[in-house]
C-alpha positions as CSV (number, residue, x, y, z in Angstrom):
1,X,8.3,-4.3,-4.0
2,X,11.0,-4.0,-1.3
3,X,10.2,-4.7,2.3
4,X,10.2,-2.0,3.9
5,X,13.0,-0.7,6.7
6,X,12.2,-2.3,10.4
7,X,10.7,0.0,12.9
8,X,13.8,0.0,15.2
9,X,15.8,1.6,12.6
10,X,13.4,3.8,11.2
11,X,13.8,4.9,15.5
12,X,17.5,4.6,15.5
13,X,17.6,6.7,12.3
14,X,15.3,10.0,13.5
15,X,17.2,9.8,17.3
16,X,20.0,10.5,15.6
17,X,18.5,13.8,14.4
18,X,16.2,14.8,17.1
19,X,18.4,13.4,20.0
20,X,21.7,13.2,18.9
21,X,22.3,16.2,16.9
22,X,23.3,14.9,13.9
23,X,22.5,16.5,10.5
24,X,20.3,14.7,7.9
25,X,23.3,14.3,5.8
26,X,25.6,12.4,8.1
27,X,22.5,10.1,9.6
28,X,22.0,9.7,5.8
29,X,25.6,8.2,5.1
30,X,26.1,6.7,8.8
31,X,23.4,4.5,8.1
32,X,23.1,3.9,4.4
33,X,20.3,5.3,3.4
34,X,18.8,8.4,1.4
35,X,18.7,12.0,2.6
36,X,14.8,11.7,1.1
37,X,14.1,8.9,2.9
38,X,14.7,10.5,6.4
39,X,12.7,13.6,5.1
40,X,9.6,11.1,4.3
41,X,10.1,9.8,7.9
42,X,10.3,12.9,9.2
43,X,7.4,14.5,7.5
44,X,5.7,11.2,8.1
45,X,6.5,11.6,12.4
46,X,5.2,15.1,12.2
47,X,2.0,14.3,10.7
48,X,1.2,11.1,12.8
49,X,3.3,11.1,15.4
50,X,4.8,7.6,14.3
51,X,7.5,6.3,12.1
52,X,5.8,3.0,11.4
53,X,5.7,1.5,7.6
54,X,2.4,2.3,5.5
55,X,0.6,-0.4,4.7
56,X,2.3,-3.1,2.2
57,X,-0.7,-2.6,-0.7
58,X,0.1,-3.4,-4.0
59,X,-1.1,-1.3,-6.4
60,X,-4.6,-2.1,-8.1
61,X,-5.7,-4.4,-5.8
62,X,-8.8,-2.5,-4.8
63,X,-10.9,-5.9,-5.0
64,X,-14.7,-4.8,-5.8
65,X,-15.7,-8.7,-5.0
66,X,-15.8,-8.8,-0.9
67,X,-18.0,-11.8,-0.2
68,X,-16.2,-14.6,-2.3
69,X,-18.8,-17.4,-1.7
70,X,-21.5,-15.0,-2.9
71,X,-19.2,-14.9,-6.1
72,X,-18.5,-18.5,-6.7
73,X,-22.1,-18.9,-6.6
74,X,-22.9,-16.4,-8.7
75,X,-19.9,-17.6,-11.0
76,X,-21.5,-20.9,-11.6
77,X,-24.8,-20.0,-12.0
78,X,-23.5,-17.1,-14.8
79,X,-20.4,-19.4,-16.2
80,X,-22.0,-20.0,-19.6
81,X,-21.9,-16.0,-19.9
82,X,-18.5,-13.5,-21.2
83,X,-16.6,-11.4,-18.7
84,X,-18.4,-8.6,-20.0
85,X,-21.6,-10.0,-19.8
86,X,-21.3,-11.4,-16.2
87,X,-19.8,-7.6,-14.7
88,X,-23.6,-6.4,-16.1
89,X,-25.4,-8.9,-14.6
90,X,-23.3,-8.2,-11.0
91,X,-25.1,-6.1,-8.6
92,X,-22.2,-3.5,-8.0
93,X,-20.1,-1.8,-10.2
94,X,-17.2,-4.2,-11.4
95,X,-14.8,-3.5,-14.7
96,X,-15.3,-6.2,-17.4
97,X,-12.7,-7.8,-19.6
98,X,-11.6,-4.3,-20.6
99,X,-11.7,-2.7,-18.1
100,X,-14.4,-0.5,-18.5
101,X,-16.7,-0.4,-15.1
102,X,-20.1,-1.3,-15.1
């Protein structure tokens, strides 16, 4: 995933709309970058307030295990068993081998 633009520009970029008086298109080719990308910023300012970057989440990494000592306990005490076997025996709903939550 690429990082994502600094929050100076991302400034620098939307003052030369709002306080400049620039149109989209020139900021767009002064600076490189996508007329989409100044509309997400802008919608983005408009709803929030703030230009800053999302979070930097990479998709499906929604870990279900939160206590990780509570897991490597359980994982020794349960390593004999499958995947699938061990996500039935855990006490909140975790996807097995394929998968499928349980």
């Amino acid at each position: 995933m690429p990082k994502p633009y600094s929050y100076d520009f991302r400034q620098k970029v939307l003052q030369a709309i709002e306080l400049d008086g620039f149109k989209k298109s020139q900021v767009s080719e002064m600076f490189n970058i996508s007329r989409n990308t100044i509309n997400l910023w802008l919608q983005r300012k408009a709803e929030t307030g703030d230009v800053q970057a999302l979070p930097n989440r990479p998709l499906g990494n929604n870990h279900k295990i939160l206590d990780w000592e509570e897991f490597r306990t359980f994982a020794k005490t349960h390593g004999d068993k499958t995947q699938v076997e061990m996500a039935q025996l855990w006490h909140s709903e975790i996807s097995d081998a394929f998968g499928k939550l349980r």
